[in-house]
Backbone as CSV, one residue per row, in Angstrom:
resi,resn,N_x,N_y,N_z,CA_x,CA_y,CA_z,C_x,C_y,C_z
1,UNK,10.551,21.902,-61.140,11.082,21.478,-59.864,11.139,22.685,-58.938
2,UNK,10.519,22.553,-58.035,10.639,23.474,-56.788,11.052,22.943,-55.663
3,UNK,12.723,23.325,-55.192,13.361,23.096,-54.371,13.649,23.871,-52.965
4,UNK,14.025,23.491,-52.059,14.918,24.488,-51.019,15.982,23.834,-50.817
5,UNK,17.003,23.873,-50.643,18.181,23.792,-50.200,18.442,24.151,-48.843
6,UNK,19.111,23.108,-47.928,19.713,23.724,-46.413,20.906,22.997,-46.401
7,UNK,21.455,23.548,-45.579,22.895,22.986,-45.283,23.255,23.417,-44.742
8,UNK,24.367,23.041,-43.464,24.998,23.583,-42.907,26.343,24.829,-43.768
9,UNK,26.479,26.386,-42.911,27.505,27.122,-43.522,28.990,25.969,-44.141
10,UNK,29.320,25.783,-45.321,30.441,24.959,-45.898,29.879,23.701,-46.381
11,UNK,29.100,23.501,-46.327,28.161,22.270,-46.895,28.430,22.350,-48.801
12,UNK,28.720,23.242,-49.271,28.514,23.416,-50.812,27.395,23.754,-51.473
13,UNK,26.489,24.397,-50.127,24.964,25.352,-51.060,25.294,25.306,-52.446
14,UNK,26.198,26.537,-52.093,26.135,27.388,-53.396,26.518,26.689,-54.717
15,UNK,27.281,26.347,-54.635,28.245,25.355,-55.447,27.177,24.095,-56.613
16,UNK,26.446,23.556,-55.072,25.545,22.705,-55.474,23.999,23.140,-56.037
17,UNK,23.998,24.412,-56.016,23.010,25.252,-56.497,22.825,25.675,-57.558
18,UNK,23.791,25.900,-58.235,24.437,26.274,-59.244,23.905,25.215,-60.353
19,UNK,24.473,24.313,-59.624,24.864,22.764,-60.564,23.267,22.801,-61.176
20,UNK,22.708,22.177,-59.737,21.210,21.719,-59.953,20.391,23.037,-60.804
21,UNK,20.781,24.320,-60.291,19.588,25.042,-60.922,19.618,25.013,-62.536
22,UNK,21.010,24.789,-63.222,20.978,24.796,-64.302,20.960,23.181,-65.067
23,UNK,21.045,22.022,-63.958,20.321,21.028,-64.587,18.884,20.988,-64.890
24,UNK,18.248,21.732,-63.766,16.932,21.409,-64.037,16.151,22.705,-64.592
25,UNK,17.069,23.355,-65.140,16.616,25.095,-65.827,16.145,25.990,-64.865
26,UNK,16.131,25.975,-63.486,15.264,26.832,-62.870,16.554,27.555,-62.435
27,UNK,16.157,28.577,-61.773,16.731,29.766,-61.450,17.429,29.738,-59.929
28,UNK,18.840,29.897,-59.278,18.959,29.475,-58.070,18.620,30.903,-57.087
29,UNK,18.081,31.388,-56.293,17.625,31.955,-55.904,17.793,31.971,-54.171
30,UNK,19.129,33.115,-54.476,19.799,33.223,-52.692,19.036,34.080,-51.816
31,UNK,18.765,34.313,-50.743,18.527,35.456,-50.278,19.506,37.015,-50.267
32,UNK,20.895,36.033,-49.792,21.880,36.862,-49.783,22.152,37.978,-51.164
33,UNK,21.837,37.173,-52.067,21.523,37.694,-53.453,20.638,38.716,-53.694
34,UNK,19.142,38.170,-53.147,18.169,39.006,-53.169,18.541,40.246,-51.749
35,UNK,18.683,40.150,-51.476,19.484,41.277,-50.326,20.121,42.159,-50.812
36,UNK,21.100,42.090,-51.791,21.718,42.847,-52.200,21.494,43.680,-53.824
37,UNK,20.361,42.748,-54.285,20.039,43.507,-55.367,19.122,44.759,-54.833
38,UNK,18.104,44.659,-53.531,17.173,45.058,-53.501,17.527,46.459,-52.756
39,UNK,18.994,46.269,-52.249,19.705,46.997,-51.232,20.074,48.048,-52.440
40,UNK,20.805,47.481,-53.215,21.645,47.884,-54.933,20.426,49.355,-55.388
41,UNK,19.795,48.082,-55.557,18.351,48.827,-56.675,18.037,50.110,-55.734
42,UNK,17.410,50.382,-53.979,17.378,50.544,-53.266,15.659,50.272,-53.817
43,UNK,15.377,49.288,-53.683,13.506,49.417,-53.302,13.168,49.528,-51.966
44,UNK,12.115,49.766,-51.947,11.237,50.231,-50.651,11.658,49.019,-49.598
45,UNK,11.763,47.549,-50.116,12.244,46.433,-49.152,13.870,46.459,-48.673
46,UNK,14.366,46.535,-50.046,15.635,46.990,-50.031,16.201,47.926,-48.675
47,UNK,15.806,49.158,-48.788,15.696,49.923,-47.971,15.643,49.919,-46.355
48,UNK,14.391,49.454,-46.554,14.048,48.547,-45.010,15.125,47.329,-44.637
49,UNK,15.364,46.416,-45.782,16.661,45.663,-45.179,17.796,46.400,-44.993
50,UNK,18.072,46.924,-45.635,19.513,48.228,-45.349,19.821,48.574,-43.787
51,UNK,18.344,48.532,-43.124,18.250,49.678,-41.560,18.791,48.455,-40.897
52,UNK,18.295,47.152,-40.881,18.607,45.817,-40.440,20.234,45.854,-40.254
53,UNK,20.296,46.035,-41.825,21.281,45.044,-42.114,22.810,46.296,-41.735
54,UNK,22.665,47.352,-41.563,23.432,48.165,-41.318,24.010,47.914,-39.784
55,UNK,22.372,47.491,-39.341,23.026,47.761,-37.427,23.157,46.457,-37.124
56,UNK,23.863,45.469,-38.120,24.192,44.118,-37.891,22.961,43.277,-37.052
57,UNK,21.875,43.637,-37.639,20.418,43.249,-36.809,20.384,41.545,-38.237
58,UNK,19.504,41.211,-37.718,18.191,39.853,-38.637,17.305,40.704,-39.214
59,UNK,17.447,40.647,-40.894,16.339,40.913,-41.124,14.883,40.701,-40.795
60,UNK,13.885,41.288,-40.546,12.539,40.672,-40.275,12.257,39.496,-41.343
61,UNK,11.485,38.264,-40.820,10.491,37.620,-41.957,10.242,38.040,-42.833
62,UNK,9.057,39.438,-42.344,8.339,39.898,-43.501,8.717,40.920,-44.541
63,UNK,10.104,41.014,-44.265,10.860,41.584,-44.958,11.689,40.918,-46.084
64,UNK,12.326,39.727,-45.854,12.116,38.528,-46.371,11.659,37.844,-47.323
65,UNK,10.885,37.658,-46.901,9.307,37.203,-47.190,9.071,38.166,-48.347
66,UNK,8.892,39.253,-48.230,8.324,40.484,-49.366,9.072,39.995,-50.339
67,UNK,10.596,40.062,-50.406,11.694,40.050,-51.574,11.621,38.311,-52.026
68,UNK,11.142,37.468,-51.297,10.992,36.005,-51.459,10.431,35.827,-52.782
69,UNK,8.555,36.467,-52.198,7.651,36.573,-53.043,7.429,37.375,-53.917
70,UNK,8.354,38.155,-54.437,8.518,39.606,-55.429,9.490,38.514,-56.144
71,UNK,10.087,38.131,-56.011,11.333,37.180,-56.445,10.369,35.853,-57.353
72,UNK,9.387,34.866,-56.805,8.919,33.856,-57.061,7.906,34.192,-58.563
73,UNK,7.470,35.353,-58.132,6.234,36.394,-59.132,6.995,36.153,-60.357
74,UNK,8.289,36.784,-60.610,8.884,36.893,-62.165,8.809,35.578,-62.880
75,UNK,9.099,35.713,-63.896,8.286,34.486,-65.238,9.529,33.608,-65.449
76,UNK,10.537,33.615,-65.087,11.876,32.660,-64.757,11.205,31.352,-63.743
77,UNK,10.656,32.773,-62.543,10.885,31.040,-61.588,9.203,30.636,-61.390
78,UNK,8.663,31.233,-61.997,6.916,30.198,-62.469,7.543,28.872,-62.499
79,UNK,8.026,28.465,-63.149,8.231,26.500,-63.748,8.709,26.163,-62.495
80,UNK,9.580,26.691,-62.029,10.197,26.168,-61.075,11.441,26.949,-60.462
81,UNK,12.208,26.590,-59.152,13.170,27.142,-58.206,13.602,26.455,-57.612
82,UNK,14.745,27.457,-56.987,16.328,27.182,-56.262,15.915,27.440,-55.119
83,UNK,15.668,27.666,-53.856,15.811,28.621,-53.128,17.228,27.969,-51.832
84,UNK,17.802,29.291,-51.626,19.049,28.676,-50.835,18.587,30.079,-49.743
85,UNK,18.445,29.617,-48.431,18.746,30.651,-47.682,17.726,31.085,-47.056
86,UNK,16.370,30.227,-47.668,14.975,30.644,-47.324,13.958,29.335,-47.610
87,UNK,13.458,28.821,-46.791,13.282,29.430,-45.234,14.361,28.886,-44.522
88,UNK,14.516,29.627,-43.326,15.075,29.326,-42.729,14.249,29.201,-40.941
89,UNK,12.976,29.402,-40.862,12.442,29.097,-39.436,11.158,28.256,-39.847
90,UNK,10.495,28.147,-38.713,8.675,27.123,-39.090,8.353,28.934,-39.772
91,UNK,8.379,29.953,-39.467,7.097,30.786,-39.845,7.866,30.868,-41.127
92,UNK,8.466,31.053,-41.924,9.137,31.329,-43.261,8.374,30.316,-43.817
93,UNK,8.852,29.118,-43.440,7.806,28.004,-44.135,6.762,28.024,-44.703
94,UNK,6.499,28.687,-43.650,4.849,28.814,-43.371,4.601,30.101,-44.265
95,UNK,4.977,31.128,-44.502,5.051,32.555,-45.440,5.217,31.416,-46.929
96,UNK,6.205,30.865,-46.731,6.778,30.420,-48.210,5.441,29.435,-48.932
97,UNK,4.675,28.791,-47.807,3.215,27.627,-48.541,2.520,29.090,-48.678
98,UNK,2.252,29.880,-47.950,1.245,30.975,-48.506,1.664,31.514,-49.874
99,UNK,2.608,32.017,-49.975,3.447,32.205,-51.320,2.868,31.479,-52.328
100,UNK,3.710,30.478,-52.334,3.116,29.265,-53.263,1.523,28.582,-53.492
101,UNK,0.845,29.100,-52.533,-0.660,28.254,-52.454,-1.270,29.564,-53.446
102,UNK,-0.740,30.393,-53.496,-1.838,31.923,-54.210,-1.554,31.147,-55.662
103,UNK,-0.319,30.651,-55.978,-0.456,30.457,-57.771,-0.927,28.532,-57.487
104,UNK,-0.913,27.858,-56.741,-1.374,26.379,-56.763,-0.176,25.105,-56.525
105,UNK,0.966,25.851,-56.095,2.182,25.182,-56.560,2.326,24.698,-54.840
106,UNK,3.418,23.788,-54.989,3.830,22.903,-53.286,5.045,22.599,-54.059
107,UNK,5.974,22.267,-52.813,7.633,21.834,-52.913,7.763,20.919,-53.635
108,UNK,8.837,20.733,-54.473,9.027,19.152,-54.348,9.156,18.541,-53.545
109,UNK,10.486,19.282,-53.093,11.863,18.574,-52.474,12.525,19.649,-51.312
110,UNK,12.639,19.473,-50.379,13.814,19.812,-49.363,15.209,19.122,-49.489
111,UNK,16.172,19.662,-50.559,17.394,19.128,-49.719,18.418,19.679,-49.071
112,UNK,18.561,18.063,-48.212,19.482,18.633,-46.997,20.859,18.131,-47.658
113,UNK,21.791,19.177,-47.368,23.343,18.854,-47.638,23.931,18.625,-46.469
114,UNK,24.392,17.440,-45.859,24.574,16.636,-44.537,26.463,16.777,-44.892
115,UNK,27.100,17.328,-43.735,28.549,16.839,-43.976,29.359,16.861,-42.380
116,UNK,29.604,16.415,-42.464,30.456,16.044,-41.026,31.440,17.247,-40.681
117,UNK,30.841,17.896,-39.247,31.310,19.211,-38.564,32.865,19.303,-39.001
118,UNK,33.803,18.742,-39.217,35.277,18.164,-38.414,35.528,18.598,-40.468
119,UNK,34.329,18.367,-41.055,34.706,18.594,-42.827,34.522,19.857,-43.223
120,UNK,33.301,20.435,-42.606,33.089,21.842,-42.767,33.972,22.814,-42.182
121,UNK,34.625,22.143,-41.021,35.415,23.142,-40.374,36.395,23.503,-41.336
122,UNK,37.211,22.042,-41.542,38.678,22.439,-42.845,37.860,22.970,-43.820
123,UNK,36.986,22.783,-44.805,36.527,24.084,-45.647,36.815,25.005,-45.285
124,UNK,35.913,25.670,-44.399,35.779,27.148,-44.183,37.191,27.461,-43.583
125,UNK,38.095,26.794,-42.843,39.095,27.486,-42.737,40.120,27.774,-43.791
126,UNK,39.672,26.643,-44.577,40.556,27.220,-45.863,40.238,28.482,-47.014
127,UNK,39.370,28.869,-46.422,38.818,30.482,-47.148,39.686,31.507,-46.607
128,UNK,40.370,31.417,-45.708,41.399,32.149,-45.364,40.680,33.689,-44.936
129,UNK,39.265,33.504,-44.242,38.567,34.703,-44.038,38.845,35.011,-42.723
130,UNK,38.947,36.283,-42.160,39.208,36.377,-40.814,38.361,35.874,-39.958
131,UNK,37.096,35.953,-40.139,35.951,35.309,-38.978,35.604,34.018,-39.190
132,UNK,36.666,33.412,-39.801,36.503,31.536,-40.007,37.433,31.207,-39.312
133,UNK,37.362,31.534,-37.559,38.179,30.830,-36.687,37.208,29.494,-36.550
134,UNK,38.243,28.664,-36.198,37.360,27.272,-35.569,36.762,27.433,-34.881
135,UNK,37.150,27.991,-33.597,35.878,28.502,-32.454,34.321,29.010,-33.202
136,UNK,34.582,29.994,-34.092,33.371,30.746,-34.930,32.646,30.017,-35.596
137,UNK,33.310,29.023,-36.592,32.715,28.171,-37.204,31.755,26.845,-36.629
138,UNK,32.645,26.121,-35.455,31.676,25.411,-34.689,30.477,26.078,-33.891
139,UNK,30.561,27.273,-33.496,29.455,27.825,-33.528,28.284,28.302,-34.227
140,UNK,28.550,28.292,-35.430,27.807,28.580,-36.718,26.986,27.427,-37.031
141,UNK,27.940,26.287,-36.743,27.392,24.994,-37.144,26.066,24.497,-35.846
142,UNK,26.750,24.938,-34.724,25.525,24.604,-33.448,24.323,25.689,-33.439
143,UNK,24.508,26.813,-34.192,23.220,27.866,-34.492,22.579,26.657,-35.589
144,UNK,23.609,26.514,-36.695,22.157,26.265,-38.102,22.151,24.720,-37.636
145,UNK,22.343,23.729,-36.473,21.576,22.520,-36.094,20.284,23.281,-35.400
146,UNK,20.353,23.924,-34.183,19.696,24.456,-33.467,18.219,24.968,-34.289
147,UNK,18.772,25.799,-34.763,17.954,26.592,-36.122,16.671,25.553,-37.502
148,UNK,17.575,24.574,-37.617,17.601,23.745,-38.793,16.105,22.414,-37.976
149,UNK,16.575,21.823,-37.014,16.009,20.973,-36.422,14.476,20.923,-36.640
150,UNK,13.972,22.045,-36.578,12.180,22.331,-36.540,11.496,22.118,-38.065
151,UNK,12.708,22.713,-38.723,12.683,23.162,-40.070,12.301,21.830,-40.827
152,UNK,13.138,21.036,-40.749,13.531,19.685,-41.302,12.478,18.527,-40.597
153,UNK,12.021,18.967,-39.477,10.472,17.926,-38.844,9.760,18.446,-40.050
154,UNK,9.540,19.946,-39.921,8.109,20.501,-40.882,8.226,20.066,-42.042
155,UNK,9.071,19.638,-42.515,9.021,18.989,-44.134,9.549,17.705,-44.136
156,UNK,9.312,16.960,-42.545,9.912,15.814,-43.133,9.566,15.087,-44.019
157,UNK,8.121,15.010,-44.639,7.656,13.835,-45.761,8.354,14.417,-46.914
158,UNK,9.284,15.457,-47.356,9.983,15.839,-48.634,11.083,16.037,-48.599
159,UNK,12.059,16.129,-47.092,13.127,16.110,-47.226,14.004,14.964,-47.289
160,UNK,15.538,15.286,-48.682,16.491,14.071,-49.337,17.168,14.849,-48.600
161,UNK,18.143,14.041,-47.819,19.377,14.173,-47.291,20.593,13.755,-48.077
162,UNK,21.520,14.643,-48.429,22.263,13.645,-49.288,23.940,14.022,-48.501
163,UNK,24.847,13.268,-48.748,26.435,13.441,-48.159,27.185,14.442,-49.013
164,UNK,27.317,15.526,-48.279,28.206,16.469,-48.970,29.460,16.368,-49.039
165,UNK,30.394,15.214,-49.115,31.380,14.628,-49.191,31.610,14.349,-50.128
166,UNK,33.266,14.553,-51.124,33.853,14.012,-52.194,33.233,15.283,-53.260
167,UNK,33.660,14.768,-54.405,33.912,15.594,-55.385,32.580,17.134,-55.401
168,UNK,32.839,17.839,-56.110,31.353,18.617,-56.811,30.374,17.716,-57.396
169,UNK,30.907,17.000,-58.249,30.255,16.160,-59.297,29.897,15.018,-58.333
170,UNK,30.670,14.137,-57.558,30.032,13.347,-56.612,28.898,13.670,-55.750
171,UNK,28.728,14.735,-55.633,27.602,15.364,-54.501,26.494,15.528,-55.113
172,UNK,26.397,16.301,-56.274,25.528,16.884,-57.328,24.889,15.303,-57.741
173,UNK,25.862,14.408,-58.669,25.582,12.992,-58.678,24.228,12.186,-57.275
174,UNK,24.798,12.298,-56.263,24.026,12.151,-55.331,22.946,12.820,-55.183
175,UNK,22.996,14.069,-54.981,21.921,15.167,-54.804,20.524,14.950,-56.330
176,UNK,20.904,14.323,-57.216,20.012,14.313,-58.641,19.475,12.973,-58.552
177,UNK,20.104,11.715,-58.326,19.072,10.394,-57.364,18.437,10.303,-56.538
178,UNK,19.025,10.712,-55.715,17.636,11.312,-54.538,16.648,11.954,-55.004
179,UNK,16.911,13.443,-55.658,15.476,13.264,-56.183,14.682,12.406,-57.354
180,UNK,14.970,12.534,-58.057,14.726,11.331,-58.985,13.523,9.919,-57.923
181,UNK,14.521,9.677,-57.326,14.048,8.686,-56.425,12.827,9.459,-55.610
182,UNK,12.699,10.406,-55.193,11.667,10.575,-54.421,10.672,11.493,-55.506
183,UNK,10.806,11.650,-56.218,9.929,12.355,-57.601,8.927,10.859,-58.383
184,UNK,10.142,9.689,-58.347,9.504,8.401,-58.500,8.502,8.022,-57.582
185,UNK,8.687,8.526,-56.154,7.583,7.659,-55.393,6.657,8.352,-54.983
186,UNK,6.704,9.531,-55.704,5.139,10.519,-55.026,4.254,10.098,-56.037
C-alpha cells in the first residue's frame, strides 16, 4: 500500500498514521521526521534544510524532494508507505510520480482526513501550546484549504475522504473501508 495522507493541522495525521502504517506494515513516513533526522545526522540535505529552517524560511521542493526520495530508496518502504507531510503542492506531486515511476510503482490512495474547522480548533487549543491561539489556528486552517485545493483536484481519481470525528478507533475504522472499498474497485 502506498499512501499520502492530508489533513488539515488537528485532523489526527499523526495519530492516524501510526494506526494505518502498522496495519498495513509499511512505514509512516513524516517529513517533519525526515527533517530532523537529516538535520540530527547533519547530511549534505540536512544541512541545506538547517539554512531554511533556521531563518524560519520553507524548505525548497528540491530539498524535500531529495530526503523524500533518499527516504522511499530504503528496503522498509519498497512494499509500501505512509507519507504524511508530502506532497504538499502540484510540483511535489509531480517530484513524488517521478520518484515512484524510476522503480514502476503509482499511489494507491490519497487520504483526506476531513474535520470540521470549529473541531480542529478545540483540539489544538487543547495542546495548551502558545501559538495555538484561535486567531492562529483558523489561519492555519485557511493556508492548508488554500494550499490543499490543487492538491486534491490532481489526485482526484484516488482520493478517500474520510470524517475525522469520534474516537481513534472510529476514524482509523473509517479510514481502512474506504480503502478497502476503493482497492475493490480499481
Amino acid at each position: 500500500m502506498r499512501l499520502v495522507l492530508i489533513g488539515p493541522p488537528g485532523a489526527g495525521k499523526g495519530t492516524q498514521a501510526t494506526l494505518l502504517g502498522d496495519r498495513f506494515g509499511i512505514p509512516h513516513i513524516s517529513t517533519g521526521d525526515l527533517f530532523r533526522e537529516n538535520v540530527t545526522r547533519g547530511t549534505r540535505l540536512g544541512q541545506e534544510a538547517r539554512r531554511y529552517l533556521d531563518a524560519g524560511e520553507l524548505v525548497p521542493d528540491h530539498v524535500t524532494g531529495g530526503m523524500v526520495r533518499r527516504r522511499l530508496e530504503e528496503p522498509d518502504a519498497r512494499p509500501g508507505f505512509l507519507l504524511d507531510g508530502f506532497p504538499r503542492t502540484i510540483e511535489q506531486a509531480r517530484a513524488l510520480a517521478t520518484i515512484l515511476a524510476r522503480t514502476g510503482a503509482d499511489l494507491d490512495a490519497v487520504l483526506e482526513l476531513d474535520a470540521p474547522e470549529d473541531v480542529v480548533v478545540e483540539r489544538l487549543r487543547g495542546r495548551g501550546r502558545s501559538d495555538d491561539t484561535e486567531e492562529i489556528i483558523r489561519h492555519r486552517q485557511r493556508v492548508y484549504r488554500r494550499q490543499t485545493a490543487a492538491l486534491l483536484a490532481h489526485y482526484a481519481d484516488i482520493v478517500v475522504t474520510v470524517r475525522a470525528v469520534g474516537t481513534v478507533e472510529e476514524v482509523a475504522d473509517r479510514a481502512l473501508a474506504a480503502l478497502a472499498k476503493l482497492s475493490g474497485a480499481a
